[in-house]
C-alpha positions as CSV (number, residue, x, y, z in Angstrom):
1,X,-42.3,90.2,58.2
2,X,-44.6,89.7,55.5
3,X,-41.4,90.0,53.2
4,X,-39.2,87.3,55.0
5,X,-42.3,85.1,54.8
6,X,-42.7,85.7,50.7
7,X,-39.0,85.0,50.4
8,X,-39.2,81.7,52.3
9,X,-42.6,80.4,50.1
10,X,-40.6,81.4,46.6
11,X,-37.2,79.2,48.1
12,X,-39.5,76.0,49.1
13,X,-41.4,76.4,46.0
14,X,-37.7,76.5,43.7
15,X,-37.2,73.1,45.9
16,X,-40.4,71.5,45.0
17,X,-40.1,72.4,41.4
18,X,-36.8,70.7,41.7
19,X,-37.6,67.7,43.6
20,X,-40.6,67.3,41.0
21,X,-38.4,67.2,38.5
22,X,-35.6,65.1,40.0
23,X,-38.7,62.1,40.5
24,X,-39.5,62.8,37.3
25,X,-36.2,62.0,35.7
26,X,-36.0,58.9,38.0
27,X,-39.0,57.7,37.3
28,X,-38.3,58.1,33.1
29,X,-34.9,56.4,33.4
30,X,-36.6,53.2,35.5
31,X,-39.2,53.3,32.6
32,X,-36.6,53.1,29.7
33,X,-34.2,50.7,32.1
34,X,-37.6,48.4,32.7
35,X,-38.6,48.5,28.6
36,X,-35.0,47.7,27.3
37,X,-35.1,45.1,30.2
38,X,-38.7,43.6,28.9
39,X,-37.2,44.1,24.9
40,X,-34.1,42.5,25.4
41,X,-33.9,40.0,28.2
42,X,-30.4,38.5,29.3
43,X,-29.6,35.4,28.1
44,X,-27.3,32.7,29.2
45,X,-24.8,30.1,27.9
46,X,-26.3,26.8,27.3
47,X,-25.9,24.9,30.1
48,X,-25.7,21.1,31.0
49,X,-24.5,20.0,27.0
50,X,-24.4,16.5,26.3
51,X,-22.8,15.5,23.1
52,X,-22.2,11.8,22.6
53,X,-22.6,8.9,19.3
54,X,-26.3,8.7,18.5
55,X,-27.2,5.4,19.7
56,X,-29.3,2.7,17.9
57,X,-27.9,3.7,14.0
58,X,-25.4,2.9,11.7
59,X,-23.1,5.5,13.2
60,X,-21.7,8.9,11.0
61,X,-23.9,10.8,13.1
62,X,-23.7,12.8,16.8
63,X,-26.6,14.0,19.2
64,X,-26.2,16.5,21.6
65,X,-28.4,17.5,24.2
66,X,-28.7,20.3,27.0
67,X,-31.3,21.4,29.3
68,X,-33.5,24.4,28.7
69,X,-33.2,28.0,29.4
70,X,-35.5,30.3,31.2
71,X,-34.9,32.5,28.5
72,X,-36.2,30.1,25.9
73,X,-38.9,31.9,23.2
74,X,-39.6,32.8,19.7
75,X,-36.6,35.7,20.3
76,X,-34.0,33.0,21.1
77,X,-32.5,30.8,18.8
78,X,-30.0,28.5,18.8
79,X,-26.7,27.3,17.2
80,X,-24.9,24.2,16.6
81,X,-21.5,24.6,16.1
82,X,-19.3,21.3,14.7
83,X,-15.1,21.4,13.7
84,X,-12.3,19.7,14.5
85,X,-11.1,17.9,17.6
86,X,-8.5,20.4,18.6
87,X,-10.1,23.3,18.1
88,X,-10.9,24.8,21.9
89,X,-12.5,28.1,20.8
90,X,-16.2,27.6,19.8
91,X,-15.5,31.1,17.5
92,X,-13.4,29.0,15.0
93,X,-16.2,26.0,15.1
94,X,-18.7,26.1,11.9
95,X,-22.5,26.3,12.1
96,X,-24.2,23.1,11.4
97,X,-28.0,24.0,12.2
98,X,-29.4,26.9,13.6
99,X,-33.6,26.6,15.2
100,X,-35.8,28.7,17.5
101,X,-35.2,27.8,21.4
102,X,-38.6,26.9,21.6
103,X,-37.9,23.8,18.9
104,X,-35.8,20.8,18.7
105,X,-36.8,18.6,22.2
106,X,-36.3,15.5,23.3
107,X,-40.1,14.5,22.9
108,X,-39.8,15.5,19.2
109,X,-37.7,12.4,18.3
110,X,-39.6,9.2,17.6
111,X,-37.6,6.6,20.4
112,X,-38.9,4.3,23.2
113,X,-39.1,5.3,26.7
114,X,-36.2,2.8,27.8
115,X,-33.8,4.4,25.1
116,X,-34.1,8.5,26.3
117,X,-31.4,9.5,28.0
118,X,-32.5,12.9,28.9
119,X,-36.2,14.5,30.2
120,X,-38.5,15.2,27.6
121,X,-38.5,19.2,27.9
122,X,-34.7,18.8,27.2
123,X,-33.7,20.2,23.7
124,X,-32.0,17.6,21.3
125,X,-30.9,17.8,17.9
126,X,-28.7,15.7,15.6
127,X,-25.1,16.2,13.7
128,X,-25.5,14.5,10.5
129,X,-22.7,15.3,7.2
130,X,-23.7,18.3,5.8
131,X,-21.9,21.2,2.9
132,X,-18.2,21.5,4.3
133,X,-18.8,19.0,6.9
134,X,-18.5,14.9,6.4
135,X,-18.9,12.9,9.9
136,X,-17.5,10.0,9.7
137,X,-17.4,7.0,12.0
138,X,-14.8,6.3,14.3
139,X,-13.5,10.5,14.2
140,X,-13.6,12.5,16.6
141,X,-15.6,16.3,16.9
142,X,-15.7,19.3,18.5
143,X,-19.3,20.5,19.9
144,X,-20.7,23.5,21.1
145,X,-24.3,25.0,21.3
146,X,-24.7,28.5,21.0
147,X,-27.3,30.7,22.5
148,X,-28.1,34.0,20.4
149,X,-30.5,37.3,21.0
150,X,-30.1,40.5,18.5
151,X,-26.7,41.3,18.9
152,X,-25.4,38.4,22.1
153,X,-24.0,35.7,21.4
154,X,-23.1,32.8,23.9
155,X,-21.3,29.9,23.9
156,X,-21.3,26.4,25.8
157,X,-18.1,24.9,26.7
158,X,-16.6,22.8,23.6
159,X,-17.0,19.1,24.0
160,X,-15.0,16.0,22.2
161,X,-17.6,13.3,20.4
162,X,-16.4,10.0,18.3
163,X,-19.7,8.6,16.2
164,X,-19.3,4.7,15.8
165,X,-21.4,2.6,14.1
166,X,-24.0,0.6,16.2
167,X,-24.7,-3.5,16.7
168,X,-28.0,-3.2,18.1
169,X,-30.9,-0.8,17.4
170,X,-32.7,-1.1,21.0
171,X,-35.3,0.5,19.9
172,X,-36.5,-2.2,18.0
173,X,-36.3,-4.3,21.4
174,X,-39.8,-4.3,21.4
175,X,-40.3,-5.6,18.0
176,X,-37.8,-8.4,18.6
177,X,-39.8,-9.5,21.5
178,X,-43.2,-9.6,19.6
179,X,-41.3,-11.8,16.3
180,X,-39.5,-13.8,18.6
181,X,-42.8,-14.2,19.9
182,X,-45.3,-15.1,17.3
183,X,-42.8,-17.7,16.0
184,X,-42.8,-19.4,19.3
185,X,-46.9,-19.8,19.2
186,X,-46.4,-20.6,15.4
187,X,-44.4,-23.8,16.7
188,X,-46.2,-24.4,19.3
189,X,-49.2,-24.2,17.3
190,X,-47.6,-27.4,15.0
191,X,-46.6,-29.5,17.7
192,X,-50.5,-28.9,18.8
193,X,-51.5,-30.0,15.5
194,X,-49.5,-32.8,15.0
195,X,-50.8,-34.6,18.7
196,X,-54.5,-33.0,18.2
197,X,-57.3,-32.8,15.2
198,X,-57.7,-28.8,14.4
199,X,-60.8,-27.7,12.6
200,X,-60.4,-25.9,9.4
201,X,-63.1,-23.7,8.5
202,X,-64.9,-24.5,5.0
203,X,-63.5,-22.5,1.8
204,X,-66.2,-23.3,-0.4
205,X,-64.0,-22.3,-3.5
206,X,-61.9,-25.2,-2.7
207,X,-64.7,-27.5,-2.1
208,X,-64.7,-26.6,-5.4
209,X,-61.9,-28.0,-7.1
210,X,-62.8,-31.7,-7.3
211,X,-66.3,-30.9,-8.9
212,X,-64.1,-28.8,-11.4
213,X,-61.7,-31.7,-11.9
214,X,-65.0,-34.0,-12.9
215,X,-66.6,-32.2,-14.4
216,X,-63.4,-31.7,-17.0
217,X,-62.6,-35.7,-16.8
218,X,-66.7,-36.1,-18.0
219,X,-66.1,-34.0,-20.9
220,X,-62.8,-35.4,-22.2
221,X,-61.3,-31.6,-21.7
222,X,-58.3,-30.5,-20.6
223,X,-57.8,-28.3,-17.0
224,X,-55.9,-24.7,-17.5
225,X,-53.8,-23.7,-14.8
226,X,-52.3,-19.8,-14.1
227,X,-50.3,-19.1,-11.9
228,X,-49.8,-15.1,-11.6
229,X,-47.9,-12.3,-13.0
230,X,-45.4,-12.3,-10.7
231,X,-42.9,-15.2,-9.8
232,X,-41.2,-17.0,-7.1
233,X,-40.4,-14.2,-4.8
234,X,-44.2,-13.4,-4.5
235,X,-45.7,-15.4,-1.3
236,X,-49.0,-15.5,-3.6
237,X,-46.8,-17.4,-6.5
238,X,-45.8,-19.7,-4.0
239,X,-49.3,-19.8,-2.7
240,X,-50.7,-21.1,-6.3
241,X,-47.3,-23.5,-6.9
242,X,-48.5,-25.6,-4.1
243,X,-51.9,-25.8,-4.8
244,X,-50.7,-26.5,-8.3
245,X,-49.7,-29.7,-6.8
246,X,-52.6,-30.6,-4.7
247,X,-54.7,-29.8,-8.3
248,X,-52.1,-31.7,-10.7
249,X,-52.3,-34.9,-8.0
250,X,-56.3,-35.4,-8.3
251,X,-55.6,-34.6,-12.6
252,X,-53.5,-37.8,-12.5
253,X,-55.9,-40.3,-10.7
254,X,-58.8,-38.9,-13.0
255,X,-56.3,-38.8,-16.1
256,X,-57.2,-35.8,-17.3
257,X,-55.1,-32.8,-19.3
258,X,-53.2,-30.4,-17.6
259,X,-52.3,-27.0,-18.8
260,X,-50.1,-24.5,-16.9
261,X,-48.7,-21.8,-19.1
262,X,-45.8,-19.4,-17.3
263,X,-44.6,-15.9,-17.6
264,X,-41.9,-16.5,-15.9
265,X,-39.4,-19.5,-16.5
266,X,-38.4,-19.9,-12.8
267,X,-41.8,-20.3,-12.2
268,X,-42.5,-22.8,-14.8
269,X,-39.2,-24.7,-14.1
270,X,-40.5,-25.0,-10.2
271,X,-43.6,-26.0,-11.3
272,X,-42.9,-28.6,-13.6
273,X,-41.1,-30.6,-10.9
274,X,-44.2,-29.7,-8.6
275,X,-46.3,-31.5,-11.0
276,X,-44.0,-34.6,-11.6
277,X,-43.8,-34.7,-8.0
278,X,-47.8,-35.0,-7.4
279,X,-47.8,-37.6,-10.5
280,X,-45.2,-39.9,-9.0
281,X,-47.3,-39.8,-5.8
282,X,-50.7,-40.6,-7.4
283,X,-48.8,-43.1,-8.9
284,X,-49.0,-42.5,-12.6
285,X,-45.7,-41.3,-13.6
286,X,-46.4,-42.3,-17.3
287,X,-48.8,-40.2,-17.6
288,X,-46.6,-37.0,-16.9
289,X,-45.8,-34.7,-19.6
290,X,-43.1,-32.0,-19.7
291,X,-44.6,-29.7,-21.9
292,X,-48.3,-29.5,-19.5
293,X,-45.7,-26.5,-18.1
294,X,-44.3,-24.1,-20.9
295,X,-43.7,-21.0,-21.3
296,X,-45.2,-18.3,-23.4
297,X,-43.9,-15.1,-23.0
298,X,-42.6,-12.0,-20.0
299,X,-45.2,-9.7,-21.8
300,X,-48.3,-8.8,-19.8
301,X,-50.8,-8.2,-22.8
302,X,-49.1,-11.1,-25.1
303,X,-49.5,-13.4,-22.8
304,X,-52.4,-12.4,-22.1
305,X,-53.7,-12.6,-26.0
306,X,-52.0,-16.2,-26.0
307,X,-53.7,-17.5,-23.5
308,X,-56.7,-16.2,-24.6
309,X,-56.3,-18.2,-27.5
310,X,-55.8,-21.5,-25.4
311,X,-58.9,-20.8,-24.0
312,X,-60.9,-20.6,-27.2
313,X,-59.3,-23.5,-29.2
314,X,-58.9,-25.9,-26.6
315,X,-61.9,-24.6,-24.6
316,X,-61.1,-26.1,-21.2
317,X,-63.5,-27.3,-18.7
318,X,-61.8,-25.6,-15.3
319,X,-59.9,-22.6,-15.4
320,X,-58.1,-21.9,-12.2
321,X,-56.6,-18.2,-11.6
322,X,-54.3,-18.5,-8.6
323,X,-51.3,-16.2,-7.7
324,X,-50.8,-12.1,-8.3
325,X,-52.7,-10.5,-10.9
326,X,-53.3,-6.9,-12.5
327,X,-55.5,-5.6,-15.6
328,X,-55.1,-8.9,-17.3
329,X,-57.8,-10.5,-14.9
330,X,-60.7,-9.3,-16.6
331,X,-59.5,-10.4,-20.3
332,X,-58.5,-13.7,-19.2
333,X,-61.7,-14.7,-16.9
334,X,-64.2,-13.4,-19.2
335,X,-62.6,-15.2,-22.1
336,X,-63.4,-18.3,-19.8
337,X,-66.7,-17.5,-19.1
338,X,-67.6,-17.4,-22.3
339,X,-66.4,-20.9,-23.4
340,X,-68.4,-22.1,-20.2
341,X,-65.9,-23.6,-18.1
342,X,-66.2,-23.6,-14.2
343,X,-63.4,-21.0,-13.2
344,X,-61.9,-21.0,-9.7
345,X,-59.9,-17.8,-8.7
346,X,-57.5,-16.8,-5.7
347,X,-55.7,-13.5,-5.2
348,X,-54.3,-11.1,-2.5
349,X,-54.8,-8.5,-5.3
350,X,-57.4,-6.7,-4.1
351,X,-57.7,-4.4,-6.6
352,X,-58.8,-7.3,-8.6
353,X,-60.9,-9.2,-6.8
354,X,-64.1,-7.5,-7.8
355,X,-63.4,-8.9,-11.6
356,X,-63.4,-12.4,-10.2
357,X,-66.1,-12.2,-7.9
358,X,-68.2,-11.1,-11.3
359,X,-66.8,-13.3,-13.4
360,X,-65.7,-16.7,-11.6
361,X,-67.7,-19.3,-9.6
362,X,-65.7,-19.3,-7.0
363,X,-63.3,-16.9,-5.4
364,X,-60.5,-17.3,-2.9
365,X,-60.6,-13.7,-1.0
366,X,-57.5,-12.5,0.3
367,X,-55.6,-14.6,2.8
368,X,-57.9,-17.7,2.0
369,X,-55.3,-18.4,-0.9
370,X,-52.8,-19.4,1.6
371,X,-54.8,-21.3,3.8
372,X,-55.7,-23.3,0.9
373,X,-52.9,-25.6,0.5
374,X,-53.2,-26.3,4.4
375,X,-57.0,-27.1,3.4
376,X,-56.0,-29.4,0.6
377,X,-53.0,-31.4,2.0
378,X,-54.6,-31.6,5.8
379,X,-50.5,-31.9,6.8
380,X,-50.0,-31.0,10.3
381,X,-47.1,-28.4,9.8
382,X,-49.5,-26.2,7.1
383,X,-52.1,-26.8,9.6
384,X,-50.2,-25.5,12.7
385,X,-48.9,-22.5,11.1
386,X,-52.2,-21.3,9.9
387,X,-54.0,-21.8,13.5
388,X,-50.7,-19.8,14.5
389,X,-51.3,-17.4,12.0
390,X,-54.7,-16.8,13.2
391,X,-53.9,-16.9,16.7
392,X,-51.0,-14.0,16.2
393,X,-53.7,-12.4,14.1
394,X,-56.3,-12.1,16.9
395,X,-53.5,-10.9,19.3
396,X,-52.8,-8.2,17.1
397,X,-56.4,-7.1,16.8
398,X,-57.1,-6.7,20.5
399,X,-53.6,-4.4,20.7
400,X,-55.2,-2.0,17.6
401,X,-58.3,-2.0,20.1
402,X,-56.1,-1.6,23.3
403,X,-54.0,0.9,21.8
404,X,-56.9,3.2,20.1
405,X,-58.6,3.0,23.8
406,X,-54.8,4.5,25.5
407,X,-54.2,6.8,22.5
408,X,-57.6,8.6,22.9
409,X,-57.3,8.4,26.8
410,X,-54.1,10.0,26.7
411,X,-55.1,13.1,23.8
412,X,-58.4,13.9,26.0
413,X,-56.6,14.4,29.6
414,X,-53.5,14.7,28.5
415,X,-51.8,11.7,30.5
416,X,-48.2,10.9,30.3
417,X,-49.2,7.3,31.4
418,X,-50.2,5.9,28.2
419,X,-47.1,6.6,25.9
420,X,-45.4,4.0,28.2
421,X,-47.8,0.9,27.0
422,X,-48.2,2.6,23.0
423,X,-44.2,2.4,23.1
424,X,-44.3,-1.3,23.4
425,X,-46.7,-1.8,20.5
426,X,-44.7,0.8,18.2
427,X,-42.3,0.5,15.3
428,X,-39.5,2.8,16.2
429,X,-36.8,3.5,14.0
């Protein structure tokens, strides 16, 4: 008995061993099965592909867009695969761009909330000419996207694409509605002015100019004029040419010398007519001279130099520095100073404005040089624009403030909400 029951504990002990090691082998094979699983994830065809004409450009270009994997990661890249419209395998197509699936979306690309097409999380990228590839407008493309992982290899289906060139860039809707805009309160802001007295605020510099103007009539000298270093295409040129006028005008009722010597001989040409102009109107025509314009040379330091010498020979009584200026400022104004003449300056240069503030009596700052004509002439239409001006400039002031407010508001609890009002006030390309 005792043997039977021996035999029977070796036979269930051989099964145990064996069913021991059966789980083990299981349970090592569902290990390796489960790491080659975690390792190498499957991966699926793109899915949902768009591929159409980039909108809102000049055309030779094509987006495409498709939705996002579950797959997507660091381990996952995809490709972009551009040829000819009849090829049907996406094999034979050639890769155009190539990018990590976690890369490329929809919220990358700098366009308006009423110009997406697609959700944010969507990946988009775009098919511009590249080495062995020219798009060209009005062709048509074959498209596929390509998902890849170590040694897989997937392909959407190929899609047909024709880029065309584009009348309207909607994203600039927004910008169009803001010009379009401000030019109707700049008019509105004339036909104010022209039924209704607008107060100017005092420009002292300008206040100026008639106690310059004296003060050169007392003395029997002449009045230098400058007008910039750059010409007619500047606004602050233009700027100084009309003040020019306003200056030449009270010259000819006091009947005192006028100087204005040009780099430029556009410039001087505009400005002699300027000043004939404001003679006929104070009604001394005689007394206008053609040569009170001329010009010296293009040359920044020679002209410089030559004017320089004007200054000490015929030692005027009011210099005026109006218009664009660079390193010249400094030579030119202290020249003046020294041969005790009142000097007036105005400049947008701001770069120079600390040599006139030192060296002049009286400086037009900034965009005070273009309200200055409006100050002068007390017309209706200079001052209508300038109160619209001023008005579009406030309006613009209080969106920076808006805007910062949203921006921050939108970084520190990470709302969507905001990007919908700081699209409005954005210059999209």
């Amino acid at each position: 008995m005792s043997c039977v029951k021996r035999e029977t504990y070796l036979v269930k002990r051989r099964y145990a061993r064996s069913a021991c090691r059966l789980l083990f082998a299981i349970g090592w094979m569902m290990g390796v099965l489960a790491s080659h699983a975690v390792a190498e994830p499957l991966i699926t065809a793109p899915q949902e592909v768009r591929v159409f004409d980039t909108p809102n450009d000049g055309g030779e270009s094509l987006t495409v867009q498709w939705a996002p994997l579950a797959t997507d990661g660091p381990d996952v890249r995809y490709q972009v695969l551009v040829g000819d419209a009849s090829t049907t395998d996406p094999q034979r197509l050639m890769v155009v761009a190539e990018f990590p699936s976690n890369a490329k979306y929809v919220k990358d690309v700098k366009t308006a909330w009423w110009t997406r097409t697609a959700e944010k999380t969507w990946h988009q990228t775009m098919v511009k000419s590249t080495k062995g590839l020219e798009i060209k407008n009005d062709q048509s493309y074959a498209v596929a996207v390509a998902a890849m992982q170590a040694d897989q290899r997937l392909f959407s289906t190929v899609q047909v694409a024709t880029p065309t060139a584009n009348w309207f860039n909607w994203n600039q809707l927004n910008n169009l509605i803001i010009g379009l805009s401000f030019g109707g309160l700049v008019f509105f802001a004339i036909s104010y002015a022209k039924r209704h007295e607008i107060f100017l605020r005092r420009i002292p510099g300008l206040d100026a100019v008639d106690e310059a103007i004296g003060r050169a009539t007392e003395l029997g000298k002449p009045i230098l004029y400058l007008t910039g270093a750059h010409d007619l295409h500047d606004p602050s040129t233009i700027a100084a040419a009309v003040i020019l006028g306003k200056v030449a005008k009270r010259a000819a009722l006091y009947e005192t010398e006028l100087m204005v010597p040009h780099r430029e001989p556009i410039t001087m040409a505009v400005c002699q007519e300027i000043t004939k102009q404001a003679y006929l109107e104070a009604g001394k025509p005689d007394l206008f001279k053609e040569d009170a314009n001329f010009f010296i040379t293009s040359d920044q330091f020679s002209y410089t130099a030559a004017v320089d010498g004007i200054m000490l020979r015929k030692k005027p009584a009011a210099n005026f520095f109006m218009g664009h200026y660079f390193a010249e400022s400094l030579l030119l104004t202290e020249t003046g100073a020294s041969t005790g003449a009142i000097q007036i300056a105005g400049t947008d240069a701001d770069h120079q404005l600390p040599f006139f503030v030192t060296t002049c009596d009286y400086t037009l700052i900034g965009e005070e040089l273009y309200a200055a004509s409006a100050y002068l002439s007390k017309e209706s239409v200079q001052i209508g624009t300038l109160r619209g001006q001023d008005i579009g400039k406030a309006v613009i002031l209080v969106a920076l403030a808006v805007g910062t407010v949203l921006a921050t508001v939108g970084v520190v609890t990470g709302a969507q909400w905001p990007q919908f009002f700081l699209d409005l006030m954005r210059d999209l390309k």
